[in-house]
C-alpha positions as CSV (number, residue, x, y, z in Angstrom):
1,X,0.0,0.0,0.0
2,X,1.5,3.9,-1.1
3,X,0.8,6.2,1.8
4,X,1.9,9.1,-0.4
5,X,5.1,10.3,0.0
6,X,5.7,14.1,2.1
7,X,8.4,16.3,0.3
8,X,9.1,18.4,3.8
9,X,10.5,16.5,6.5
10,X,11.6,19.6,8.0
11,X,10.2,20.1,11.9
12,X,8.8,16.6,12.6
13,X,9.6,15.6,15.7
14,X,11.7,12.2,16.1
15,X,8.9,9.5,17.9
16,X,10.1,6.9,20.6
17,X,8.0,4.5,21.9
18,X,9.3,2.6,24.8
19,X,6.9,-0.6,26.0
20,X,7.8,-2.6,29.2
21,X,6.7,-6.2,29.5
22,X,4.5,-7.7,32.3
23,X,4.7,-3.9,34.5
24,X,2.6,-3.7,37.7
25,X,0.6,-0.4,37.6
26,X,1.9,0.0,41.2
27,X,5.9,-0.3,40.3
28,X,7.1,2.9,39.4
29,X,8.0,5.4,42.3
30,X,6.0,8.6,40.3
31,X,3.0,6.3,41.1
32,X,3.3,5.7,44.4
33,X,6.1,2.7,44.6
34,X,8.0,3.2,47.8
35,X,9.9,-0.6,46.4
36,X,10.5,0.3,42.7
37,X,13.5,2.5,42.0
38,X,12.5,4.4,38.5
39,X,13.9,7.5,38.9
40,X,14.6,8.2,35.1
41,X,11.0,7.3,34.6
42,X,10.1,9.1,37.4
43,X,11.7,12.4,36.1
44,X,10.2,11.7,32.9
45,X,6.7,12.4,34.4
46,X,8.0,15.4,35.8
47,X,8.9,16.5,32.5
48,X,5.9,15.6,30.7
49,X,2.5,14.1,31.4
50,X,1.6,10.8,33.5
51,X,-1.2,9.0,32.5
52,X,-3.9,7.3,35.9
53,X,-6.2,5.8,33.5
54,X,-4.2,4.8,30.6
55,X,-5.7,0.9,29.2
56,X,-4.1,-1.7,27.1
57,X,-6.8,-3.0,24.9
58,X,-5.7,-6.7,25.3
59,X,-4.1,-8.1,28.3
60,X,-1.5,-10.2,26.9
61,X,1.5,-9.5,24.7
62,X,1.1,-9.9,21.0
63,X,-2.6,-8.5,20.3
64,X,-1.6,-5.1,22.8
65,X,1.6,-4.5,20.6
66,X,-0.3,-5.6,17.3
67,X,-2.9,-2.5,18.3
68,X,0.2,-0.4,18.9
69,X,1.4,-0.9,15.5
70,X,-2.2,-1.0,14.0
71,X,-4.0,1.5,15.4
72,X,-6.9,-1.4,15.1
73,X,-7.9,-4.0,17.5
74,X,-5.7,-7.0,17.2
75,X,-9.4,-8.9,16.6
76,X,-9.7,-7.1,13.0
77,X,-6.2,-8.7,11.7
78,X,-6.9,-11.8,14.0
79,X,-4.0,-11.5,15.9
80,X,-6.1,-12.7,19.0
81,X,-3.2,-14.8,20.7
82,X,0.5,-14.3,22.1
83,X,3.0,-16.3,19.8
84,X,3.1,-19.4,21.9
85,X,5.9,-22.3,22.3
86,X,4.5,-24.8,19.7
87,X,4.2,-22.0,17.1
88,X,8.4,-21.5,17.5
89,X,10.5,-23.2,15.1
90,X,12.5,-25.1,17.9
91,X,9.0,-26.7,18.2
92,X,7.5,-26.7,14.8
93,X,8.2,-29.4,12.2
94,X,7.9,-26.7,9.8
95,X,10.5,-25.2,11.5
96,X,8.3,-21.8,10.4
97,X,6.6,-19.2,12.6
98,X,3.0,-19.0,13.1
99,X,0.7,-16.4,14.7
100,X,0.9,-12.5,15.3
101,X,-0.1,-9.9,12.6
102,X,-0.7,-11.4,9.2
103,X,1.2,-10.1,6.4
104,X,-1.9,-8.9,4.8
105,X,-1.9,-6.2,7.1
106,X,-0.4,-3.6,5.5
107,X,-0.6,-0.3,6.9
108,X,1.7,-0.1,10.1
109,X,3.2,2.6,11.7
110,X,6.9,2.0,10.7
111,X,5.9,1.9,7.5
112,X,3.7,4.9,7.5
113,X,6.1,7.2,9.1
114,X,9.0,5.9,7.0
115,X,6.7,6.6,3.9
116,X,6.7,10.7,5.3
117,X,10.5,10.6,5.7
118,X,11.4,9.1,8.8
119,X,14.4,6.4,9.2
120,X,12.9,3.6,11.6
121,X,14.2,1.4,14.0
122,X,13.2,-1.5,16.0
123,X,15.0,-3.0,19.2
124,X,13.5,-5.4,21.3
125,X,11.2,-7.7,21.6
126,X,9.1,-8.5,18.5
127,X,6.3,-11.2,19.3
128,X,4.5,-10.2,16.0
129,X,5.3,-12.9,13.6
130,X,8.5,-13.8,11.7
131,X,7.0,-15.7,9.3
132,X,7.3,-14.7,4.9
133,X,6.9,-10.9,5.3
134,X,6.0,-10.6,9.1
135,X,10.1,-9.7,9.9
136,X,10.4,-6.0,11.4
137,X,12.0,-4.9,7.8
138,X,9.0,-6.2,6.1
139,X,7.3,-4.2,8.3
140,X,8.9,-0.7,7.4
141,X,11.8,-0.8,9.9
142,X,15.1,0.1,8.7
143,X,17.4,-1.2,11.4
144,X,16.6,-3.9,13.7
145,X,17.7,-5.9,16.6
146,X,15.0,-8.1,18.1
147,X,14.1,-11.1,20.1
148,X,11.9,-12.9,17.5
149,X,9.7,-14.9,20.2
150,X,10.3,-12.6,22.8
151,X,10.4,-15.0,25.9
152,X,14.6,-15.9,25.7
153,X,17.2,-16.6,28.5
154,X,17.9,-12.7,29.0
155,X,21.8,-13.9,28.7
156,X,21.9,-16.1,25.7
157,X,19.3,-14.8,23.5
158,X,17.7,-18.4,23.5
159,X,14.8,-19.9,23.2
160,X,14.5,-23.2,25.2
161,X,18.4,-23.7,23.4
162,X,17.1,-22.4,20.0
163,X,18.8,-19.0,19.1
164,X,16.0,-16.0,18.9
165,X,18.1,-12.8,18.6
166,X,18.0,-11.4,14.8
167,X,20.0,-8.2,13.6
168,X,18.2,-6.9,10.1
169,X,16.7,-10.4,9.8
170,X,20.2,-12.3,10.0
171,X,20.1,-14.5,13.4
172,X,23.2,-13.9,16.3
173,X,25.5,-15.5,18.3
174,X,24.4,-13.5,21.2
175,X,26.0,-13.1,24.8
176,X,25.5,-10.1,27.0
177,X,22.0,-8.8,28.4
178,X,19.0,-8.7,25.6
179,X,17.8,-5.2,27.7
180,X,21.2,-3.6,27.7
181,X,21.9,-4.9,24.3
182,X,18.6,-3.3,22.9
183,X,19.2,0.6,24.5
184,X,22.8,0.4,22.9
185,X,21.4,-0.6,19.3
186,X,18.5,1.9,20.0
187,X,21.7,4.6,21.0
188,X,23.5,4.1,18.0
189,X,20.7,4.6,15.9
190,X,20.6,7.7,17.5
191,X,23.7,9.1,16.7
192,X,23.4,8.0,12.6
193,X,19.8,9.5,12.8
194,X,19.9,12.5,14.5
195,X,19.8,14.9,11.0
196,X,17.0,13.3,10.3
197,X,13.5,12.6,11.5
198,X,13.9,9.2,13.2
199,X,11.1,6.5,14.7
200,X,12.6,4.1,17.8
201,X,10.3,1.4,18.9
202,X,12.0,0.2,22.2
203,X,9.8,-2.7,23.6
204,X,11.7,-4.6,26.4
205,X,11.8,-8.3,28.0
206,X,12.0,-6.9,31.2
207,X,10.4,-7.3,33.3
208,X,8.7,-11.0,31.8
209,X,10.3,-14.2,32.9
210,X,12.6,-15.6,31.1
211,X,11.7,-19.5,30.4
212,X,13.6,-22.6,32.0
213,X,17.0,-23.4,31.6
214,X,18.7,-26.9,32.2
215,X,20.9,-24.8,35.1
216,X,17.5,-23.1,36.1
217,X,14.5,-25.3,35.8
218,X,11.8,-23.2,36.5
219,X,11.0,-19.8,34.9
220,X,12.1,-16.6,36.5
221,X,12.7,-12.9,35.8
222,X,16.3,-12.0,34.9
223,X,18.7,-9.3,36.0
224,X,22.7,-8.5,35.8
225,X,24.1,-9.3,39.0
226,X,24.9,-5.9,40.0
227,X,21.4,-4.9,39.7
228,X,20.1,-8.3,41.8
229,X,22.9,-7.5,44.7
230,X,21.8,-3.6,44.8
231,X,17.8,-5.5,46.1
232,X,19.4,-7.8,48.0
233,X,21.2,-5.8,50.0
234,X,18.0,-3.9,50.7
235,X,16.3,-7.4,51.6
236,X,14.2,-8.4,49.2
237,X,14.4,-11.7,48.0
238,X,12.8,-14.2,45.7
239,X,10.6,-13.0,42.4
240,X,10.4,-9.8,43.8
241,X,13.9,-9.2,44.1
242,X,14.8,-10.4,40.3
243,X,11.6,-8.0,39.0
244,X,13.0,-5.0,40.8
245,X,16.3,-5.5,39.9
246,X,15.3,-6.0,36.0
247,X,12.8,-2.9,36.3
248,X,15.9,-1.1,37.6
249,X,18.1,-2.0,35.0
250,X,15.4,-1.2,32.8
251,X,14.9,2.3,34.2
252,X,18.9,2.8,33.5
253,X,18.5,2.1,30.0
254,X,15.9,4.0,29.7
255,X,18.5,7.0,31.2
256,X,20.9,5.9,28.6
257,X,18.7,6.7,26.0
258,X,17.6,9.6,27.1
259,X,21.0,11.1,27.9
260,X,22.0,10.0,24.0
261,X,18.8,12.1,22.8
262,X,20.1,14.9,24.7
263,X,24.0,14.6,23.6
264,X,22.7,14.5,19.7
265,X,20.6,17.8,20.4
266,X,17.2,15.8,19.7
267,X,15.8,16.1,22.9
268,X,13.4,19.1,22.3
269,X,12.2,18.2,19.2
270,X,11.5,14.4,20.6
271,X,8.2,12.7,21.4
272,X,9.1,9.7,23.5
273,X,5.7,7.9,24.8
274,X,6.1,5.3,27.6
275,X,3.8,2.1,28.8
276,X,3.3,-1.5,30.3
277,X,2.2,-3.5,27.2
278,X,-0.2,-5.4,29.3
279,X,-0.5,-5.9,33.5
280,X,1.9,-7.6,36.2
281,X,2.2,-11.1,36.3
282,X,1.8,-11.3,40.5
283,X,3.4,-15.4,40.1
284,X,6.7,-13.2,39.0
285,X,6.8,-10.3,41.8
286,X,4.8,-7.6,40.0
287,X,2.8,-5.6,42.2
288,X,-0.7,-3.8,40.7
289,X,-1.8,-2.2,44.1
290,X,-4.5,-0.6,43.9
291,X,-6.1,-2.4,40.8
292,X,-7.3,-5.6,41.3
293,X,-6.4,-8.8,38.7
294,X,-3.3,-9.2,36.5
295,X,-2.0,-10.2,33.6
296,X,-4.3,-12.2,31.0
297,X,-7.5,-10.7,32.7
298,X,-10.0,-8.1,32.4
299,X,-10.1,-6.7,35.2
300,X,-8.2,-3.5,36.1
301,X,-5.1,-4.9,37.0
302,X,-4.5,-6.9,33.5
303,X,-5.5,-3.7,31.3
304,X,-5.7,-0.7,32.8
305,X,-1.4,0.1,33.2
306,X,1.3,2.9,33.6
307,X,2.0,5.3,30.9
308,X,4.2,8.3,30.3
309,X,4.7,10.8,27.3
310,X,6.9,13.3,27.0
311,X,6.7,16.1,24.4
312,X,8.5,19.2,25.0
313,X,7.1,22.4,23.9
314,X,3.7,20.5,23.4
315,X,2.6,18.6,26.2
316,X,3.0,20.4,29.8
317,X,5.4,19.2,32.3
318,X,4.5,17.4,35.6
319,X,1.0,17.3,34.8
320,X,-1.5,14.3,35.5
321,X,-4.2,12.9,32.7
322,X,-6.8,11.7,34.4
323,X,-9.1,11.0,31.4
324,X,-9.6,7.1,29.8
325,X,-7.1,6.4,26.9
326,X,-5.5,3.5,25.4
327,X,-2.5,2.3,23.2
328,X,-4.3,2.2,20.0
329,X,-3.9,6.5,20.7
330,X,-0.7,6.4,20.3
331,X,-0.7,5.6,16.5
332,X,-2.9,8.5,15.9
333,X,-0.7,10.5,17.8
334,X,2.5,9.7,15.9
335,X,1.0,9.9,12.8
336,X,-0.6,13.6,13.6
337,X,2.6,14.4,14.8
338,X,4.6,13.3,11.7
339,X,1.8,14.8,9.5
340,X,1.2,11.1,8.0
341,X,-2.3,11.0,6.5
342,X,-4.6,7.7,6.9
343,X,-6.5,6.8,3.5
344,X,-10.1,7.1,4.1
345,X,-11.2,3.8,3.2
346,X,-8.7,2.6,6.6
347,X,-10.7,1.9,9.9
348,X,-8.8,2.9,12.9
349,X,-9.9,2.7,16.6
350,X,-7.6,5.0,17.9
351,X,-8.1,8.7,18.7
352,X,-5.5,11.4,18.6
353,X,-5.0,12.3,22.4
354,X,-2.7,15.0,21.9
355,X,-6.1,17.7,23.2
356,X,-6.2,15.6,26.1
357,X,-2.9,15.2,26.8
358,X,-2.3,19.1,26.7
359,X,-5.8,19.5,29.3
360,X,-7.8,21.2,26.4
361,X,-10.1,17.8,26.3
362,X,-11.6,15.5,27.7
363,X,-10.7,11.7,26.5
364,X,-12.0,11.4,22.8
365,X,-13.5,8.2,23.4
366,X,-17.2,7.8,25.2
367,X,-16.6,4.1,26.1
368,X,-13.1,2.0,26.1
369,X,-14.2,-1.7,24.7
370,X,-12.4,-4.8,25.5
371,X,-12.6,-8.4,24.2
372,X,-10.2,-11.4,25.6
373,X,-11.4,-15.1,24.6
374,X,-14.6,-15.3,26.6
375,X,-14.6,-12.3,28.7
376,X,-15.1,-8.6,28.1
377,X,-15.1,-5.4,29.6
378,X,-16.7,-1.9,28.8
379,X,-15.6,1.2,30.8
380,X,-17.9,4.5,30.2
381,X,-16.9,7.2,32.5
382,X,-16.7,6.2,36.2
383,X,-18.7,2.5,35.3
384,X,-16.6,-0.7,34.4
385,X,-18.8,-3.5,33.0
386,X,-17.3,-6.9,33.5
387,X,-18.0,-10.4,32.4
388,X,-15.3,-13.2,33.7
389,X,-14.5,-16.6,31.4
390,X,-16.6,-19.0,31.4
391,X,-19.5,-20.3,29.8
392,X,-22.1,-19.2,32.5
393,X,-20.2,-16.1,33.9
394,X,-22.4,-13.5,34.7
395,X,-21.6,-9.3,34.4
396,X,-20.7,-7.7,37.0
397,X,-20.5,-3.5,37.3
398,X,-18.2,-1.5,39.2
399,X,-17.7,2.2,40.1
400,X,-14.3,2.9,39.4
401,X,-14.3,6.0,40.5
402,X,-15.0,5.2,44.5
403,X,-14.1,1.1,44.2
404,X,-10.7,1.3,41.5
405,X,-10.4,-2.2,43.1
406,X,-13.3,-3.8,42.3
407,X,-14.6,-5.1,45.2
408,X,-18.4,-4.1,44.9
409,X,-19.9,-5.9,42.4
410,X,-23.0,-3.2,41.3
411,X,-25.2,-5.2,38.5
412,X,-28.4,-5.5,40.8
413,X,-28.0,-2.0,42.1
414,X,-28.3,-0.9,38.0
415,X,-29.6,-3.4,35.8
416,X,-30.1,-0.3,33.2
417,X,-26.0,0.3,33.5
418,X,-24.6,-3.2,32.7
419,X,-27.9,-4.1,29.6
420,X,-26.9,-0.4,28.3
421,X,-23.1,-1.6,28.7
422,X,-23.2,-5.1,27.5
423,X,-25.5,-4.4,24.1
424,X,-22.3,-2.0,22.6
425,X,-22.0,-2.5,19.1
426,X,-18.0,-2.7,18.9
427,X,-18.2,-5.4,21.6
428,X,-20.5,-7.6,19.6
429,X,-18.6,-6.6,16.6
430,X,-15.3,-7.7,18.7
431,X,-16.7,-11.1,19.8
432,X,-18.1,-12.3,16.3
433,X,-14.4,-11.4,14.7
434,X,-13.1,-13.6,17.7
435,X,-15.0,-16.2,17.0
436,X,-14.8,-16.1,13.6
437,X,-11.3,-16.4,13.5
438,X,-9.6,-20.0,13.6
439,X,-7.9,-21.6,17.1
440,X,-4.0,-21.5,16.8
């Protein structure tokens, strides 16, 4: 597909998108983590805006970073389901990926900003398909260095033995730590970009578990030593102690990065965005205080997550949005930003948040619609409807705005609220794509 081509590429801003993996809403100190140490994110939200009621639309990891890169929910290019073990080459006679977003699906952001001028790079953890045009340079990406499924040994790049770290689609002999190893490629991209309007996606393994090892036979969150001694030391021990340590070291990168956008004279005219791709995963030491639920559910703690963006000039520093948004946003925001148009026979779901963001609106979307395998959600102002898996589940409401932790279940008190809620059209719409689309 030809986006149509800009011939001024003068005064776009550079776009970085940073995503963490498996973050508890509660572990960053700016909201309210006296465990977490964060303090580069935490200055980030001083310097721009931190989003309370910022939602992933899917709680696991491929269908929330296929809406990223969409702007659609990841049910319209049935990309319903994480990338899972059997659908890896080491487990796959066809020694072929399956899964994440189809290569019939066209019209992503890489390649929509690249199509306005920008150089784009990728660095991290892919989980999107690296099937026959599914690779990040099929995708409009430039330069590349990624973990293919995602879930590797932090410090061999492996997948249960089978190598999974790929630079421009040729796969490495890795050693070092993926994290690290992803904020240097990121860095250095950087520096050869930084006469020209540039696009970093940064999505992390940190904090997720890394999976077994023969030496380590159970699956576990991993961090340098340095970084595991520093939480030790303090007293923690167990999960929690690996997840703060890899948030930490996270956070430092995320300094690194920063410093390098500020060394090159970019960091004025950047737009870096920050957030959890889905909730913590409590079995692996995240922590979602207040919200309720984690990862791989519907309820607050699985969706709703911790955000950041940072815009200087546009967005006001140390201010607090308050209003519902979600990650699909984001690709109407870069694409506003980088004056990218969307042709008009192209469904989106996202909104451009950039009003919001500044205070000059309220959030562009009346309701926030969610759809995971049997369950769903529908959030509409200060009422979350909720309906669990399973086959007899029944809905329960909640007022988020005096029970954020979903303790008082509401559908008797107002019956109206959750038939109102539960007959949306997008989440029928959202169901009959799910179930229309075949079991991995």
């Amino acid at each position: 597909m030809a986006f149509g081509r800009s011939a001024a590429i003068a005064n776009k801003p550079n776009i970085v998108i940073i995503v963490s993996d498996d973050q508890g809403y509660g572990d960053l100190g700016c909201y309210g983590s006296g465990e977490a140490e964060t303090p580069n994110l935490d200055r980030m939200a001083k310097e721009g805006v931190r989003l309370t009621d910022f939602y992933v639309t899917h709680p696991a990891c491929t269908p929330s970073r296929a809406g990223l890169l969409t702007g659609r929910y990841a049910q319209r290019c049935t990309a319903n389901w994480a990338l899972i073990n059997r659908n890896h080459p080491a487990f796959n006679d066809e020694k072929e990926y399956t899964g994440g977003i189809p290569a019939s699906e066209d019209f992503l952001l890489p390649a929509v900003l690249k199509e306005v001028g920008y150089r784009t790079g990728c660095f991290g953890k892919w989980h999107l398909g690296h099937g026959q045009g599914q690779k990040p340079f099929d995708r409009g990406f430039d330069d590349s260095l990624i973990s293919a499924m995602g879930y590797v040994d932090c410090f061999t790049g492996r997948f249960f033995g089978h190598p999974d770290i790929f630079k421009n689609g040729v796969v490495q002999d890795f050693s070092g730590y993926t994290n690290d190893a992803y904020v240097d490629a990121a860095i250095k991209f950087v520096e050869a970009s930084k006469d020209h309007p540039f696009f970093i996606y940064l999505p992390f393994n940190a904090v997720h578990s890394s999976p077994p090892t023969e030496e380590r036979p159970y699956p576990m969150v991993q961090a340098p030593a340095e970084d595991l001694n520093h939480f030790k030391a303090k007293g923690f021990s167990g999960h929690r102690l690996h997840y703060l340590a890899a948030l930490h070291r996270m956070d430092q990168g995320i300094g690194r990065l920063e410093t390098a956008l500020e060394k090159n004279g970019v960091a004025q005219n950047t737009l870096v965005i920050f957030f959890s791709d889905n909730g913590g995963h409590h079995k692996f030491g995240a922590e979602n205080s207040p919200l309720r639920g984690q990862k791989a559910t519907l309820l607050e703690g699985g969706i709703r997550v911790p955000a950041i963006v940072k815009w200087p000039g546009v967005l006001p520093p140390g201010e607090l949005c308050e209003e519902p948004l979600m990650q699909l946003d984001f690709f109407n925001m870069s694409l506003a930003a980088a004056k990218a148009s969307v042709p008009s026979s192209r469904r989106l779901d996202g909104k451009n948040p950039t009003p919001t963001l500044k205070g000059e609106a309220a959030s562009p979307h009346d309701r926030l619609v969610f759809q995971f395998h049997q369950s769903v959600a529908v959030r509409e102002g200060r009422y979350k409807l909720f309906r669990p898996h399973g086959a007899h589940a029944g809905y329960e409401l909640y007022d988020l705005e005096k029970d954020v932790g979903e303790t008082e279940n509401l559908a008797v008190e107002h019956p109206d609220v959750v038939q109102r809620l539960a007959a949306d059209p997008l989440l029928e719409e959202l169901e009959a794509l799910f179930e229309a689309t075949p079991r991995e």
